[in-house]
DSSP file (Angstrom, degrees, kcal/mol; ACC not computed):
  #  RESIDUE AA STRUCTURE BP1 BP2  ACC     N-H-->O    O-->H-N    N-H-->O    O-->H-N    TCO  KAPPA ALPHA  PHI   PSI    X-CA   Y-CA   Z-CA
    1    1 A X              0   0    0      0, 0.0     3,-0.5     0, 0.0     4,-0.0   0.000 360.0 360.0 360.0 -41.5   24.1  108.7  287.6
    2    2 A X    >>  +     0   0    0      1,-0.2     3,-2.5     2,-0.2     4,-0.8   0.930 360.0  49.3  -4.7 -84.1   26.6  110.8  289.9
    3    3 A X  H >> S+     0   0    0      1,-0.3     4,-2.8     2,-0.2     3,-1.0   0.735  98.7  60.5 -30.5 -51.8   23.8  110.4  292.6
    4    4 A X  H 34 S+     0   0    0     -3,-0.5    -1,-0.3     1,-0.3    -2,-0.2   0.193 102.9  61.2 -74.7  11.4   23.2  106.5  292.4
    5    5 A X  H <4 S+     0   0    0     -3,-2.5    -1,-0.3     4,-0.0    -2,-0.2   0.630 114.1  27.6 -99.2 -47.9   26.9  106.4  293.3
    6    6 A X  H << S+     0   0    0     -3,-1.0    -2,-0.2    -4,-0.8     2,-0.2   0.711 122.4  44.2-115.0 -27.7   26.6  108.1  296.7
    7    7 A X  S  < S-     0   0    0     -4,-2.8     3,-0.0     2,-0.0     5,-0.0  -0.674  98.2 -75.6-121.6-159.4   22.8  107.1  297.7
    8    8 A X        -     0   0    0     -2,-0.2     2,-0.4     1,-0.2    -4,-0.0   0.667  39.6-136.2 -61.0 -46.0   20.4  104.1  297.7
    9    9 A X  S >  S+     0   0    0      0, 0.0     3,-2.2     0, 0.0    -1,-0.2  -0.934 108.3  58.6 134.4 -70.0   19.3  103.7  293.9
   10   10 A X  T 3  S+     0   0    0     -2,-0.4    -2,-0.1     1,-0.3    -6,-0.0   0.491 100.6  59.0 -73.2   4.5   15.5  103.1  295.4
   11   11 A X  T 3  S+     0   0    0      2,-0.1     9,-0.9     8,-0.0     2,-0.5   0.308  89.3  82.8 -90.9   0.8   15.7  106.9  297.3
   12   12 A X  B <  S-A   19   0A   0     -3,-2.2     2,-0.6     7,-0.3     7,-0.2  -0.845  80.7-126.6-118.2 148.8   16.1  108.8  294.3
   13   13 A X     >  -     0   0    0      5,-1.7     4,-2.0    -2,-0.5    -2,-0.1  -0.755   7.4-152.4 -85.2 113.0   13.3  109.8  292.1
   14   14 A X  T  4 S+     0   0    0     -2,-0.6    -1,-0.1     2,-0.1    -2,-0.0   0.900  93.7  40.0 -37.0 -57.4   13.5  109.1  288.5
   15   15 A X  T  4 S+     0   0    0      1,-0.1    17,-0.1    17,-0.0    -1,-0.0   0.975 132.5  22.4 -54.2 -82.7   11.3  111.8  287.1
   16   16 A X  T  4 S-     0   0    0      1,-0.1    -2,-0.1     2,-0.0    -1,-0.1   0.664  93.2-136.9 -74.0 -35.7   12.7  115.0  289.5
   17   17 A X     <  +     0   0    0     -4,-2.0   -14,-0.1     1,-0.2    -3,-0.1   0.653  57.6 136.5  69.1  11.3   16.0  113.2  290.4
   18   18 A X        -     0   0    0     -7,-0.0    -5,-1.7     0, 0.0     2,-1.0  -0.174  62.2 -99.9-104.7 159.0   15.5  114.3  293.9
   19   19 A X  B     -A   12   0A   0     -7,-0.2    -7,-0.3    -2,-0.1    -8,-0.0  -0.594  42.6-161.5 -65.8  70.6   16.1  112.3  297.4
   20   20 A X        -     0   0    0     -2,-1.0     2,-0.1    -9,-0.9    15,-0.0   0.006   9.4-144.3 -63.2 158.9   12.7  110.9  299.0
   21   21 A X    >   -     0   0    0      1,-0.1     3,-0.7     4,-0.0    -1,-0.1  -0.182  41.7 -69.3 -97.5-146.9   12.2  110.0  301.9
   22   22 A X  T 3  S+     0   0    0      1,-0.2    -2,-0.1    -2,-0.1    -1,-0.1   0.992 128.2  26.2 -37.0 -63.5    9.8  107.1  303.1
   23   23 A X  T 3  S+     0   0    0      2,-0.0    14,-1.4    13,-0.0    13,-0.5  -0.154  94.8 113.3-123.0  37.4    6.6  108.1  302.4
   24   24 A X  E <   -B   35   0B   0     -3,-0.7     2,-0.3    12,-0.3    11,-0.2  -0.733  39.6-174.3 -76.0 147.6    7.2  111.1  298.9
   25   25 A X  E     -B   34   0B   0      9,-1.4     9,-3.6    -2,-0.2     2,-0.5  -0.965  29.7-109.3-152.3 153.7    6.0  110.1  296.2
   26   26 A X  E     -B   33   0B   0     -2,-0.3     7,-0.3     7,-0.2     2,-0.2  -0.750  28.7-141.8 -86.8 130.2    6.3  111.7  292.6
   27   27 A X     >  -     0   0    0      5,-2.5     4,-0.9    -2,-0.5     5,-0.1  -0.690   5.9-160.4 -54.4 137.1    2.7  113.3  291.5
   28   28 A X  T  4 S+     0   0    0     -2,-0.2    -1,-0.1     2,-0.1     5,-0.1   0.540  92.0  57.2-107.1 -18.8    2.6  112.4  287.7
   29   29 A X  T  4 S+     0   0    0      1,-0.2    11,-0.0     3,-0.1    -2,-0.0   1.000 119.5  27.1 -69.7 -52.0   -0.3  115.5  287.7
   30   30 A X  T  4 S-     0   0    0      2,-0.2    -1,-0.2     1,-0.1    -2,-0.1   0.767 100.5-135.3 -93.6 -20.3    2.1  118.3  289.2
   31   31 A X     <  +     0   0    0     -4,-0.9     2,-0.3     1,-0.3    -3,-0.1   0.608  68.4  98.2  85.8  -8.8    5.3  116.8  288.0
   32   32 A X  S    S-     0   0    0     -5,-0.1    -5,-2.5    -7,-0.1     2,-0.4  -0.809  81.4 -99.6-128.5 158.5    7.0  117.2  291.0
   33   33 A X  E     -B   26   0B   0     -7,-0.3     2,-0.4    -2,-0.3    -7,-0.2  -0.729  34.1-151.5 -57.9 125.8    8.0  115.1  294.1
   34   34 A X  E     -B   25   0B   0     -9,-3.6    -9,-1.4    -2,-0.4     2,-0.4  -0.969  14.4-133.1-126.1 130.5    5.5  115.7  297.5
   35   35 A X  E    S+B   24   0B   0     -2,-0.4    15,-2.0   -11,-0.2    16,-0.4  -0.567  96.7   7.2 -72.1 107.0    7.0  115.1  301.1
   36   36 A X  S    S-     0   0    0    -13,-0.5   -12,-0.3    -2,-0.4    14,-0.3   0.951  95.1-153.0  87.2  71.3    4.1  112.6  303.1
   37   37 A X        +     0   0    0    -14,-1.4    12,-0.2    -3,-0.3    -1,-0.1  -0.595  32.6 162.9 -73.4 143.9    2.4  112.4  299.8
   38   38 A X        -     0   0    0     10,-1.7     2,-0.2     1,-0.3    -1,-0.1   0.463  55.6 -32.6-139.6 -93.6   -1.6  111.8  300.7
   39   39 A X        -     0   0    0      9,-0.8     2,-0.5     7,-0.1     9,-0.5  -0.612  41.7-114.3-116.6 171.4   -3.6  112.7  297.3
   40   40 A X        -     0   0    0      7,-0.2     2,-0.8    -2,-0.2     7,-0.2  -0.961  40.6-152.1-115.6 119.8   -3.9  114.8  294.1
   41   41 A X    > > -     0   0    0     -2,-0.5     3,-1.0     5,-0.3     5,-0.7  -0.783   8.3-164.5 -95.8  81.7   -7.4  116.9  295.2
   42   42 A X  G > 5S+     0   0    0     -2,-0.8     3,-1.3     1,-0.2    -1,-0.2   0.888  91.9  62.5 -19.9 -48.1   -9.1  117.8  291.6
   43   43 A X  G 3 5S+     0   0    0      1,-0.3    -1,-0.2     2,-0.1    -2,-0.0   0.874 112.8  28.5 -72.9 -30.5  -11.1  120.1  294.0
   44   44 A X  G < 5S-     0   0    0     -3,-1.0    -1,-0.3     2,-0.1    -2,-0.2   0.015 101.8-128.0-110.2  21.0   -8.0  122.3  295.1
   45   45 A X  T < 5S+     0   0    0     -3,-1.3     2,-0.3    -4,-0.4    -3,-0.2   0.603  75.6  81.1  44.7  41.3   -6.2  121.5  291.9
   46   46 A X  S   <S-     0   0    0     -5,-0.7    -5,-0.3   -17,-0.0    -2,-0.1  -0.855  81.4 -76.7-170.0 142.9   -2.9  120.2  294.2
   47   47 A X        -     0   0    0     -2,-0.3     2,-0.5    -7,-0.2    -7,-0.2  -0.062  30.9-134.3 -18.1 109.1   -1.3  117.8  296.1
   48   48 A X        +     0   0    0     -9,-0.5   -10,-1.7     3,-0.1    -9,-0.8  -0.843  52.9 134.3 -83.9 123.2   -2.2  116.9  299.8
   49   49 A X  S >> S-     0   0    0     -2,-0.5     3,-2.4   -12,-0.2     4,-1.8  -0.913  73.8 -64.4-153.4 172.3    1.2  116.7  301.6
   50   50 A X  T 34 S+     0   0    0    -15,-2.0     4,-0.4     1,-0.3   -14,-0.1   0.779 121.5  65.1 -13.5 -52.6    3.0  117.6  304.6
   51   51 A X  T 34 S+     0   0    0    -16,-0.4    -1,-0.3     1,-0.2    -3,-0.1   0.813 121.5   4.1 -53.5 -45.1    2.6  121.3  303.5
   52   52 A X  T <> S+     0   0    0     -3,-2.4     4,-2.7     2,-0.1     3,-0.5   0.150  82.8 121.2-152.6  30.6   -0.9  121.8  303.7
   53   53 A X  T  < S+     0   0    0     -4,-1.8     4,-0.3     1,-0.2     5,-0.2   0.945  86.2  50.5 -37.0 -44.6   -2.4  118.8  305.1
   54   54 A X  T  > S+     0   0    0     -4,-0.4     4,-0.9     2,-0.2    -1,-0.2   0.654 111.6  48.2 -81.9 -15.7   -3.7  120.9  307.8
   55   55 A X  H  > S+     0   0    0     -3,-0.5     4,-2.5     1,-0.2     5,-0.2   0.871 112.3  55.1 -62.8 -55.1   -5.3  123.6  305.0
   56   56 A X  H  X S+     0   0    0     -4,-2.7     4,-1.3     2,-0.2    -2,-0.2   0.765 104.4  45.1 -50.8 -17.5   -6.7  120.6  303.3
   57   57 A X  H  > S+     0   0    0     -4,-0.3     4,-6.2     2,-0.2    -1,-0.2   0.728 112.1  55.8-106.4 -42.6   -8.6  119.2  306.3
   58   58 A X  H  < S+     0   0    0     -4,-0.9    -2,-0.2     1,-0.2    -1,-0.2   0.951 107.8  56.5 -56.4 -35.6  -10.0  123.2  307.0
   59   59 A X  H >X S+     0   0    0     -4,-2.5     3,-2.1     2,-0.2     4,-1.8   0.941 110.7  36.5 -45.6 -72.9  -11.2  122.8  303.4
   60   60 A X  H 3X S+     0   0    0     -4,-1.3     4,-2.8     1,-0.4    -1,-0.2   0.910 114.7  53.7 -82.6 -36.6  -13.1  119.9  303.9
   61   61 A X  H 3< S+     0   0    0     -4,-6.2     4,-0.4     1,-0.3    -1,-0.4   0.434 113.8  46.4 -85.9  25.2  -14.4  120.9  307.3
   62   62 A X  H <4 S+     0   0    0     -3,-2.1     4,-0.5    -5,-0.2    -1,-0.3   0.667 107.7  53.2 -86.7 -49.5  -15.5  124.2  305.7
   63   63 A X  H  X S+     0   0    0     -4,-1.8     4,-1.2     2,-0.2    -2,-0.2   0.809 111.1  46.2 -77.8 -30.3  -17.0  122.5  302.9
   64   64 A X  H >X S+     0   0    0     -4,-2.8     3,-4.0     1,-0.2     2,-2.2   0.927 114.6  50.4 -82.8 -88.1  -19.4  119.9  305.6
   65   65 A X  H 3> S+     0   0    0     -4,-0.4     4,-1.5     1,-0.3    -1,-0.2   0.541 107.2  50.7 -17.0 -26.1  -20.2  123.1  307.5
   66   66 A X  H 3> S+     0   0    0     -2,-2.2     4,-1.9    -4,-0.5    -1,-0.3   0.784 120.5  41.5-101.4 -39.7  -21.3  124.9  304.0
   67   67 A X  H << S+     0   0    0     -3,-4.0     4,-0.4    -4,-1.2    -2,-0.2   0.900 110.5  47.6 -85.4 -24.6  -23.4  121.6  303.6
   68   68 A X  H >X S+     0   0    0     -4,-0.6     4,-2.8     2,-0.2     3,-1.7   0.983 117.5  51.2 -68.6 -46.5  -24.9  121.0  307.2
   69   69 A X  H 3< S+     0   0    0     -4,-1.5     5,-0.3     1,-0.3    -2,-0.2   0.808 114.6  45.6 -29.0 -46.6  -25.9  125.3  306.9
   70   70 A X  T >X S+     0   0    0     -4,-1.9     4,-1.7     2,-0.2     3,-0.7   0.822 107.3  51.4 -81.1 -27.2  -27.4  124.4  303.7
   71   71 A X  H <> S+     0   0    0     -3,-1.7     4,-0.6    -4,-0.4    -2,-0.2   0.961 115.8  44.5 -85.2 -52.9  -29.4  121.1  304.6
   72   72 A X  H 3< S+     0   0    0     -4,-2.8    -1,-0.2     1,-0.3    -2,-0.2  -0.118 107.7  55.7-123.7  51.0  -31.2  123.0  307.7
   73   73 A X  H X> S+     0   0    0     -3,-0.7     4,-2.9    -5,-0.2     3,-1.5   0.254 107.0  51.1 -82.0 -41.6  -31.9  126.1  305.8
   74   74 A X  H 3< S+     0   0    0     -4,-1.7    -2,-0.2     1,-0.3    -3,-0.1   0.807 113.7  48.8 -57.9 -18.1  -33.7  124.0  303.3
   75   75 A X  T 3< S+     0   0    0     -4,-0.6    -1,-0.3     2,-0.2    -4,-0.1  -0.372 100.3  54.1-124.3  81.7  -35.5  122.6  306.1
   76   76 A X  T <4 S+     0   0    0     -3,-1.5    -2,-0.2    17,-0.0    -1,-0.1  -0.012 120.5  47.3-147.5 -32.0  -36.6  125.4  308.1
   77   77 A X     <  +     0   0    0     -4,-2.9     3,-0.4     1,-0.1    -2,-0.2  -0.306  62.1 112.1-130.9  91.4  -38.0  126.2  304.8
   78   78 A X  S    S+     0   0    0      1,-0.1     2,-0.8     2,-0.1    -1,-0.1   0.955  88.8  40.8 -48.2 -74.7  -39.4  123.8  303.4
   79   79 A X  S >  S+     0   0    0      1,-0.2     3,-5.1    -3,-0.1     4,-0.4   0.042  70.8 140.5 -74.9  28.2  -42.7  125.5  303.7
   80   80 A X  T 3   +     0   0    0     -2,-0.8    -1,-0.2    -3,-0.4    -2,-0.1   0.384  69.6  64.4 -74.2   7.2  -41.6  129.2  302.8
   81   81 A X  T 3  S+     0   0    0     -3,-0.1     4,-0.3     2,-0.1     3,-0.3   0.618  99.8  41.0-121.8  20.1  -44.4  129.4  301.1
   82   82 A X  S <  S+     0   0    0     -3,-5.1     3,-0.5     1,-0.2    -2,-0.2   0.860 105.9  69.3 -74.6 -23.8  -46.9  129.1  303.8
   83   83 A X  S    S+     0   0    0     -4,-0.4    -1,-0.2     1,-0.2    -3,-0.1  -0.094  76.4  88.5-101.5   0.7  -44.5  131.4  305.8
   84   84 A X  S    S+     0   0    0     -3,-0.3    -1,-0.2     1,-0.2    -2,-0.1   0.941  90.6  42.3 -97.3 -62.4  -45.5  134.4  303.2
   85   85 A X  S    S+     0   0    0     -3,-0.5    -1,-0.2    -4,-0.3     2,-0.2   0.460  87.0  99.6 -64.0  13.9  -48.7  135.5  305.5
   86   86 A X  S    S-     0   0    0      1,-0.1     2,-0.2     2,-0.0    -3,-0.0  -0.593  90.2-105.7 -88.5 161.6  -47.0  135.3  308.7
   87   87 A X        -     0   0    0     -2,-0.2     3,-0.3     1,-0.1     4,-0.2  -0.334  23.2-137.8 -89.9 161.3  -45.9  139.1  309.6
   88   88 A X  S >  S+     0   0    0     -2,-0.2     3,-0.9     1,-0.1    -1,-0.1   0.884  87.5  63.2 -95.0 -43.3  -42.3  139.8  309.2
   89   89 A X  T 3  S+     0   0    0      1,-0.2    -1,-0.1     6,-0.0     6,-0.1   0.111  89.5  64.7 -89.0  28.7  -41.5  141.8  312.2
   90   90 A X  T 3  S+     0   0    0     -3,-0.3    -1,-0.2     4,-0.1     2,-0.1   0.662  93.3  60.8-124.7  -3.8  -42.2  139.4  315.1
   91   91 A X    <   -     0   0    0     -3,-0.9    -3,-0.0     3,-0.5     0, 0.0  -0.500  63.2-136.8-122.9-160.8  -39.8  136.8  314.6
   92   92 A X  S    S+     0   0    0     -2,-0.1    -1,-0.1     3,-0.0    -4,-0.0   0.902 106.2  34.8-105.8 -41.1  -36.4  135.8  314.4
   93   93 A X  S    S+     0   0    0      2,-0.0     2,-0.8   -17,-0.0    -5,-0.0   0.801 102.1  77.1 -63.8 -46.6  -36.4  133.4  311.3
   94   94 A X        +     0   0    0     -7,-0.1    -3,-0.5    -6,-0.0     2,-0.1  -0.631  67.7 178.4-112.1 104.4  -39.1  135.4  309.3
   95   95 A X        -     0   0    0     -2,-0.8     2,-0.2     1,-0.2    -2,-0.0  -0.339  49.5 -64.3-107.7 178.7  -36.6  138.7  307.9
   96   96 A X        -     0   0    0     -2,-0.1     2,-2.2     1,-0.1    -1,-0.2  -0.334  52.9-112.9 -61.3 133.3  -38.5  141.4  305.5
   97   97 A X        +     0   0    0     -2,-0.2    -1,-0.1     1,-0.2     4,-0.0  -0.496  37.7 179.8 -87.5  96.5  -39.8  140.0  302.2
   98   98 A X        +     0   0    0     -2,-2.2    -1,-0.2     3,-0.0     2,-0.1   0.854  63.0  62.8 -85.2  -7.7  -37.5  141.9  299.6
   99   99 A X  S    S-     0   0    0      1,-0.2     2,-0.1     2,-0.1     5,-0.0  -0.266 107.9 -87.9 -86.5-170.5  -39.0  140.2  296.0
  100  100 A X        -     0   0    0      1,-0.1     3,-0.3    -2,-0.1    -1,-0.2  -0.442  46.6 -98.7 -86.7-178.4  -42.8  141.1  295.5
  101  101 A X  S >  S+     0   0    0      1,-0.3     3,-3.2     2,-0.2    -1,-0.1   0.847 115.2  74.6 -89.2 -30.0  -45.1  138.7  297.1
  102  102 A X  G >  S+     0   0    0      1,-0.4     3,-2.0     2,-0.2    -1,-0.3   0.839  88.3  57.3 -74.5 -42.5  -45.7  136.9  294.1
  103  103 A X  G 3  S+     0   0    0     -3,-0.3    -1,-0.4     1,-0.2    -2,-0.2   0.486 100.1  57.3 -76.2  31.7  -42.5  135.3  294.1
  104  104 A X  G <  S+     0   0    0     -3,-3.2    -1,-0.2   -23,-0.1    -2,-0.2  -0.084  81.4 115.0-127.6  27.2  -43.1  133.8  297.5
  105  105 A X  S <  S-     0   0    0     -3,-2.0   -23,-0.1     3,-0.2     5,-0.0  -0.478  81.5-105.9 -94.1-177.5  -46.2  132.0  296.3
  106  106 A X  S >> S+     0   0    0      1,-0.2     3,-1.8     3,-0.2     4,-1.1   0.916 112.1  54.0 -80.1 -22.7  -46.2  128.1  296.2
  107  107 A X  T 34 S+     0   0    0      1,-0.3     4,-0.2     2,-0.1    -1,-0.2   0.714 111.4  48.3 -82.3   6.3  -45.9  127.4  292.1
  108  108 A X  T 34 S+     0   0    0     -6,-0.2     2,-0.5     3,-0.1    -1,-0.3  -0.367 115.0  42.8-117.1  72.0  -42.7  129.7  291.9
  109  109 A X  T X4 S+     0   0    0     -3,-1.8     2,-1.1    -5,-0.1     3,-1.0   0.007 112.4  57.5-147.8-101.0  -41.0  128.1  294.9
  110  110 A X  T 3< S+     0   0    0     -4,-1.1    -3,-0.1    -2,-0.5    -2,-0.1   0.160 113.3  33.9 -56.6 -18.2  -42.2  125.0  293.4
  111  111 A X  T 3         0   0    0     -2,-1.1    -1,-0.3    -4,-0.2    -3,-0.1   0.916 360.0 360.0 -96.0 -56.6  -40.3  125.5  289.9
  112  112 A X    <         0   0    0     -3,-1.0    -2,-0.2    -5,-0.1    -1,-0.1   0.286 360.0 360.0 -49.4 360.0  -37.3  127.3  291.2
């Protein structure tokens, strides 16, 4: 009450009891006031704010990298198991077969 004496009544945080500025806002997940308050990220179990906006954004453009990597391996092999009689040592794509051949046939690619 002290506080609402000396600032605005609509700068102070209920919950925390804190000053905000403009654009903090109390997270109800963390409990706390966050400074440029953005989200609460389930995937990074915290608050995008001021603090690691710029973490957050490496995150994501990690996570689309992880996904284009993955989309055109799957399609470069598609056909991996035509790709079993081709010789191993003559390309760049086509590495050493480390399972036994069997698993490079089409009906265990095709359940897996």
């Amino acid at each position: 009450m002290d506080m609402m004496k000396i600032f605005d009544p609509v700068l102070l945080c209920a919950d925390c009891e804190v000053v905000r500025t403009d654009r903090s806002r109390h997270c109800s997940i963390c409990n706390r006031c966050v400074e440029r308050f953005d989200h609460h990220c389930p995937w990074i179990n915290n608050c995008v704010g001021i603090g690691n906006h710029g973490v957050f954004m490496s995150f994501l453009l990690a996570m689309l990298s992880l996904l284009v990597t993955t989309f055109i391996s799957i399609v470069l092999n598609f056909d991996c198991w035509e790709n079993a009689t081709i010789p191993r040592d003559s390309g760049f794509f086509f590495q050493t077969l480390y399972l036994p051949q069997s698993f490079y046939s089409r009906v265990c690619v095709e359940l897996l």
